[in-house]
N, C-alpha and C positions, 0 to 999 in steps of 0.2 A: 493288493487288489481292492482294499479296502478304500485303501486312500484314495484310490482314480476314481472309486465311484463318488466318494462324499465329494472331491471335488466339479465331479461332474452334476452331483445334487444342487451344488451351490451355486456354480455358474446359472445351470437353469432360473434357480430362482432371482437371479439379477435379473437375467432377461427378461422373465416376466414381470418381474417389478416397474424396468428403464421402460417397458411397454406400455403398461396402467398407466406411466407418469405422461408420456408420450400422450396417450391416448385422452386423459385429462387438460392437456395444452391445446388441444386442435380446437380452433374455430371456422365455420362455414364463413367466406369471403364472400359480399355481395355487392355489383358492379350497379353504381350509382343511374339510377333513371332518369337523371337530371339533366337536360341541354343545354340550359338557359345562357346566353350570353352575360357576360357582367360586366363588359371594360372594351375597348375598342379605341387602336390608336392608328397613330401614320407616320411613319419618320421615310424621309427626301430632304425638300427644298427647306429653308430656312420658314417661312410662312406656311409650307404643311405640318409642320409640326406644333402647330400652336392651334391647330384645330381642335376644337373639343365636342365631342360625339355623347349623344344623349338619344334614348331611346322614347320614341313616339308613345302617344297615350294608347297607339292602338298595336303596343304588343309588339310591332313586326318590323317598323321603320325605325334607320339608325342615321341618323344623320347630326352633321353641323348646323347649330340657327345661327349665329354668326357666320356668314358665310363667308370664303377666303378672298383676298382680294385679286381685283380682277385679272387674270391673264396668267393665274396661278398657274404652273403644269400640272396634272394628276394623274397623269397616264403612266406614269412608273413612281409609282407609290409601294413602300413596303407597308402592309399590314400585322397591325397583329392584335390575333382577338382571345381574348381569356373568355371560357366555359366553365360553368359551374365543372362539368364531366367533357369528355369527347374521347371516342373511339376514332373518329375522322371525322373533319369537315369538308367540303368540298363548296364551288365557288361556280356560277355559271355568269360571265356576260351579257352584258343586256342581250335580250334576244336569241343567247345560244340555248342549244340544248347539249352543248356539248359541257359533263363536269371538270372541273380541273381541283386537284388536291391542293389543299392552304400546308405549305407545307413551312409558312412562317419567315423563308428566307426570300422565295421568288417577288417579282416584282408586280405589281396587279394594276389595270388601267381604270380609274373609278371615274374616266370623263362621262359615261352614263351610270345609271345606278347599277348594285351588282348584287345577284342574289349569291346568300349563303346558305347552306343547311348542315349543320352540328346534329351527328348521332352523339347520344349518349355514353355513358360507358358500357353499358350495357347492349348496343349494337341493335338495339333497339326503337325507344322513345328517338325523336327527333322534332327539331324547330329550325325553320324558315326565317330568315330574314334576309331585306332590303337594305344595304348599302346606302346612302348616298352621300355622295363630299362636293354641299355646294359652294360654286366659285360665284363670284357676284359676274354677273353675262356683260355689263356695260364699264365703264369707268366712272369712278365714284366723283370724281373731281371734275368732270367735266360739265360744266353746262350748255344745256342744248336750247338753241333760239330759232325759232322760226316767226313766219308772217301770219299770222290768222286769214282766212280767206276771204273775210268781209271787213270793209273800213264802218267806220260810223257812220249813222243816218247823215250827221251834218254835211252840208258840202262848201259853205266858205267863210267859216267860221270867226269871227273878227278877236273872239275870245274864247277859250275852252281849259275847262277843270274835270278830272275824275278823279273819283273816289271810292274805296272798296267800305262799303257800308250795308249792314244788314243782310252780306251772304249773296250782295248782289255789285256790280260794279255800276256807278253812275256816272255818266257824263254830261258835263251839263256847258251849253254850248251858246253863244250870240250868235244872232243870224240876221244882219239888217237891224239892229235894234230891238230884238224878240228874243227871249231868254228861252230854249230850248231843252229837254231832259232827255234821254235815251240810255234806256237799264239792256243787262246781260249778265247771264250766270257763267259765263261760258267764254267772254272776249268775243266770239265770233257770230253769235245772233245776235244782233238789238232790235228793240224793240221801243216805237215810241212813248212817250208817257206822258198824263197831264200836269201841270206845273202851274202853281197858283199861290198864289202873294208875295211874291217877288215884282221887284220893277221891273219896266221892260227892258232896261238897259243893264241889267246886273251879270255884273263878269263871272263871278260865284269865285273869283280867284282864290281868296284868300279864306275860302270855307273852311274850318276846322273842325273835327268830332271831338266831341266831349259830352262824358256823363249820358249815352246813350241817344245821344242830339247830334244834328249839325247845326253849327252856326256860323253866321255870314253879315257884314259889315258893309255899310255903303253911304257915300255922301254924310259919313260923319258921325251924324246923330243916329243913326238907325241900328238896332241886330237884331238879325230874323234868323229863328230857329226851327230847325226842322225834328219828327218824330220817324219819316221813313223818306226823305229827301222829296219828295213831290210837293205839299204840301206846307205852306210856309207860314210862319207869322211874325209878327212884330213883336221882341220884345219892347217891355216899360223901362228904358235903362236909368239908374241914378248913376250920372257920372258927370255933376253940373261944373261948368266952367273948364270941362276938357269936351275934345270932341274925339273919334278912334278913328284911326288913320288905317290900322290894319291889324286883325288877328293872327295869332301867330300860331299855339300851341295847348295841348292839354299835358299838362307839368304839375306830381305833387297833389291831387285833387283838387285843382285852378284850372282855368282856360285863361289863357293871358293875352293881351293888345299890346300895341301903341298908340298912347293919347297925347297931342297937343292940346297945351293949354290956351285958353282963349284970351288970357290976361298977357304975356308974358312970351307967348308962342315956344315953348321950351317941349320939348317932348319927354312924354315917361311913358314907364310901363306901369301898365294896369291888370289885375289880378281880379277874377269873381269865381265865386264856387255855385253858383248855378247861372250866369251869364245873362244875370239881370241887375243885380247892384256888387256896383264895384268899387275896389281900393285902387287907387293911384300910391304906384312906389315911386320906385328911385326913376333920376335922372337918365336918360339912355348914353351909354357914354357918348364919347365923337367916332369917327367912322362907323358909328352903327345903320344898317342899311333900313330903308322904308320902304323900298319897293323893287321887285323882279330878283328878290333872295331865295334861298331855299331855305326849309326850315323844316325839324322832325326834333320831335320826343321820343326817346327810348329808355329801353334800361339795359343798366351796366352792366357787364360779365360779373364785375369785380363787387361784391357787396351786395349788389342786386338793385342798385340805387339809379333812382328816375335822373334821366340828364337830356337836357336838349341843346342843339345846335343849329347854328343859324349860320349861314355862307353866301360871300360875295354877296351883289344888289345894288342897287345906287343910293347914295346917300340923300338926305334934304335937300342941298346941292345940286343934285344929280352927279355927284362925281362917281363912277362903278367905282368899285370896291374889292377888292381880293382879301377880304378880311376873311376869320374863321372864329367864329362869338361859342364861348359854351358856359354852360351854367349849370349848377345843380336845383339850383331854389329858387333861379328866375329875377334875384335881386342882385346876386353876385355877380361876374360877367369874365371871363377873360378870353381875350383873342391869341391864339395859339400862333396866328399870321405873324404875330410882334417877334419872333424867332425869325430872318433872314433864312434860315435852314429848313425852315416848317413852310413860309409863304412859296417856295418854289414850286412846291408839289401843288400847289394850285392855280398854278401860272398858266393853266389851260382853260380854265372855268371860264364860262360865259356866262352871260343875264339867263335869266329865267332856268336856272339848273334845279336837277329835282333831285330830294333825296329820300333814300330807303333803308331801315335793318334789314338784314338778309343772313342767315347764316353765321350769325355771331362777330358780321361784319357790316358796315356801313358804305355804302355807295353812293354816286355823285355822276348822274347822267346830264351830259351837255356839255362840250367842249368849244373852244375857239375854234378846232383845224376841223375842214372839210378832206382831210387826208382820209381815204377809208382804208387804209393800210396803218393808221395809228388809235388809239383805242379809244371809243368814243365815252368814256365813262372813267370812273377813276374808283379805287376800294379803300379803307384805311379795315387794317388791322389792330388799331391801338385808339378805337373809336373817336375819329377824326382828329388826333393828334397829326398824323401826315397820311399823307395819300400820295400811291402809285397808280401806275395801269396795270390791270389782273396781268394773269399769263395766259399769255394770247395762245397757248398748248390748251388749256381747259376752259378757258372763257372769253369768248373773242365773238362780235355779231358778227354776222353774215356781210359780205361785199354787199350787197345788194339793200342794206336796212343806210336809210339814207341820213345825215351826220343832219341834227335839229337839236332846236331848244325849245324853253318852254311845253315840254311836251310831261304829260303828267304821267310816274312811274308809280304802281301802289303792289300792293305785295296782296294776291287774292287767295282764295279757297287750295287746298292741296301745298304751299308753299312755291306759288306760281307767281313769276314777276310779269307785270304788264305792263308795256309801255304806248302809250294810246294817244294820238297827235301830235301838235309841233308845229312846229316851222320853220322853214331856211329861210335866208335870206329875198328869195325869191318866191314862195308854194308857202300856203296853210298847207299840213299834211294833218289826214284825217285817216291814217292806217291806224292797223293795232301788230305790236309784236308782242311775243309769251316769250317765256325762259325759265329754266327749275334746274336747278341743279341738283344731277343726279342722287345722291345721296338721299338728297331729304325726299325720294321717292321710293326707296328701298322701304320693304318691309317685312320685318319679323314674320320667319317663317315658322 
C-alpha cells in the first residue's frame, strides 16, 4: 500500500513538472497588420511574361512603363501577387462591384485596369491597389502619313527650298523673279514673312545650316548668311582665284563648297569654319555631281562619327549620275555606286532627290516611276551603303500623295518628317505632307 502511494506521489510530481515546462514554452502568436504588395507578375503568352511591374509614386498604381507590344492578348493572364501578409485577396473588374477571390491559379482579364484589395493577416488592416498591364494601342512600326490641309502661300513657284531652322519651318520660294519667305510651326499655317538682302533672283537651293547660321551661294563670288532666315547679308569671302559653285554641308566643324578655279577651271572642295575665309582642298574626284544632288551630314550609329553623303546629280557635263559619294572628313571620298551590286538599289533615283536621318536610318525621297503602287522613296539601313523600298506593311504614302521631285523633306519639331513641294513632270506642286513613325511618338509612362 505503501508502494501504490509513493508511486502515485511520483507520477504527480512529473505531471506538474512536464506542465511548468509546458507552461514556460508557450508564446502569444500575433497575425501580421501588414498588406502591402511586394512583387507582382504574369505568366501566358511569350511577351506577357517579360512584363515588369513597378509600383507608382503614389502608393496605389501597379503597372508596366514599358508597355507590351502592340496586339498583345491580356485577357487571360495568370497572376500572381506576393504580400507582405494576406488573409485573402480579392480582385474586382473595371467597373464591377462584384469581388472575385485571387486564388492564384484562375485566369484574370487585365484588358482594362483591375482593382485588388489584400487583407492582412490579421483580417483586419487592408490596401487597395490598381492593376494595369499596358499594351502599346497602335503599332510601333508603322508610319502614319497624311496631307496637311493647307499648301504654301506660293502658287507657281519657279524655284523652292525649306528648311527646318530655329523651331520653325522656312520656305523660301521664286515667284516671277521675287524671292519669297513663308514660315510655320506646325506644316499647316503659314504665314508670310519679310525677306531682305537677298537678290531677286535667288533660288536659296543650295542653303545650308552651319554654326547657328544659314548660308547661301549665288553667282559665284557671293555667301549670304542668315541669323533667323529673313534677314540676310553678305558675307566678305577670301577665296581669291576660285569662285563656289555650290554649298553642300556642315561636316566636322566646316561648312563645305565646291569651288572652280578661275585659272585652270578644275573644281575643289572648299572648307571654312565660320563661312567667311576659306581653305581650298582636294580635287573633286570625276563623276562628282554639281548640281540637282542630294546631300546630308549625319552621324554614325557606329563610333558616333560625323559622315556625309552625297547622291546622284549631273555632273559639269551634265551627264546624271547614279553615283553615291561618302566621306568622313570631306577630303576623303568614296562612291559605294563603284560596286555593280550597291549601284542597283539606286537605279530609281531621279534629279533633285532629297535626303533625311530618321530613325537611325537614312532616306532618299524622289524616284524615276510615277507607279503609285511602287515606293516613292527608298531606306538604307547600313547608312547608305545600299538602299531598298521600306515595307510597304509599315511604311507606304498614301495613293493619293503624288510621285515628284525636288521637293524638300526636313525632319521638324516632335520627330515629324515633312515633305513640302516638288514637282512632276507637268505641275509645281506646292502641298505639304507629315509622317512620324510611331515609335518615336510613344512616351514614358
Amino acid at each position: 500500500m505503501k508502494f501504490n502511494f509513493l508511486k502515485f506521489i511520483c507520477l504527480f510530481c512529473v505531471v506538474v513538472a512536464l506542465s511548468a515546462c509546458l507552461s514556460d514554452d508557450e508564446t502569444t502568436v500575433t497575425s501580421s497588420t501588414n498588406p502591402r504588395m511586394t512583387a507582382f507578375t504574369l505568366a501566358g503568352n511569350d511577351s506577357i511574361k517579360t512584363a515588369v511591374f513597378t509600383l507608382n509614386a503614389d502608393s496605389v498604381t501597379v503597372e508596366n512603363v514599358d508597355s507590351l507590344p502592340f496586339g498583345t492578348p491580356v485577357n487571360k493572364a495568370i497572376p500572381t501577387f506576393t504580400f507582405v501578409s494576406s488573409y485573402g485577396a480579392v480582385y474586382y473588374l473595371n467597373g464591377s462591384t462584384t469581388a472575385k477571390s485571387i486564388t492564384g491559379k484562375d485566369t484574370i482579364d487585365f484588358s482594362l485596369p483591375v482593382k485588388v484589395i489584400n487583407k492582412a493577416a490579421d483580417n483586419i488592416a487592408a490596401k487597395e491597389y490598381i492593376v494595369k498591364v499596358n499594351v502599346h494601342k497602335v503599332e510601333p512600326k508603322l508610319y502614319v502619313w497624311s496631307m496637311l490641309p493647307n499648301s504654301v502661300g506660293a502658287a507657281n513657284p519657279t524655284s523652292q527650298k525649306a528648311i527646318y531652322f530655329n523651331n520653325k519651318l522656312l520656305y523660301y520660294a521664286n515667284e516671277a523673279g521675287v524671292a519669297t519667305l513663308y514660315t510655320s510651326t506646325n506644316g499647316a499655317a503659314w504665314a508670310a514673312a519679310t525677306l531682305s538682302g537677298l537678290p531677286a533672283n535667288a533660288s536659296m537651293v543650295n542653303t545650308v545650316q552651319f554654326d547657328g547660321k544659314l548660308f547661301y551661294t549665288q553667282d559665284g563670288v557671293k555667301i549670304y548668311s542668315s541669323t533667323d532666315g529673313a534677314t540676310w547679308t553678305v558675307a566678305d569671302v577670301s577665296a581669291a582665284d576660285y569662285t563656289f559653285k555650290t554649298i553642300l554641308f556642315s561636316l566636322n566643324g566646316n561648312i563645305w563648297a565646291i569651288t572652280q578655279s578661275k585659272v585652270d577651271s578644275k573644281y575643289h572642295f572648299a572648307s571654312s569654319v565660320d563661312g567667311t575665309v576659306w581653305l581650298i582642298r582636294n580635287e573633286l574626284p570625276s563623276n562628282f555631281p554639281l548640281t540637282d544632288f542630294a546631300a546630308l551630314s549625319f552621324t554614325s550609329r557606329v563610333g558616333n562619327k560625323a559622315k556625309a553623303i552625297i547622291i546622284g546629280g549631273k555632273s559639269a557635263n551634265g551627264t546624271v549620275l547614279n553615283t553615291n559619294w561618302n566621306t568622313e572628313n570631306g577630303d576623303y571620298w568614296v562612291n559605294f555606286n563603284e560596286n555593280s551590286n550597291h549601284s542597283k538599289s539606286l537605279d530609281t533615283l531621279a534629279l533633285g532627290a532629297s535626303l533625311i536621318a530618321y530613325d537611325s536610318k537614312l532616306f532618299v525621297f524622289g524616284t524615276k516611276t510615277t507607279n503609285v503602287k511602287v515606293a516613292q522613296y527608298k531606306v538604307s539601313l547600313d547608312e547608305g551603303l545600299t538602299w531598298k523600298a521600306p515595307d510597304s506593311t509599315y511604311n507606304k504614302l498614301p495613293i493619293s500623295y503624288t510621285h515628284r521631285n525636288y521637293s524638300s523633306v526636313v525632319v521638324g519639331n516632335s520627330n515629324r518628317i515633312y515633305i513640302i513641294g516638288g514637282k512632276t513632270n507637268t505641275a509645281i506642286l506646292t502641298d505639304v505632307w507629315t509622317g512620324k513613325l510611331n515609335s518615336l511618338g510613344f512616351i514614358k509612362q
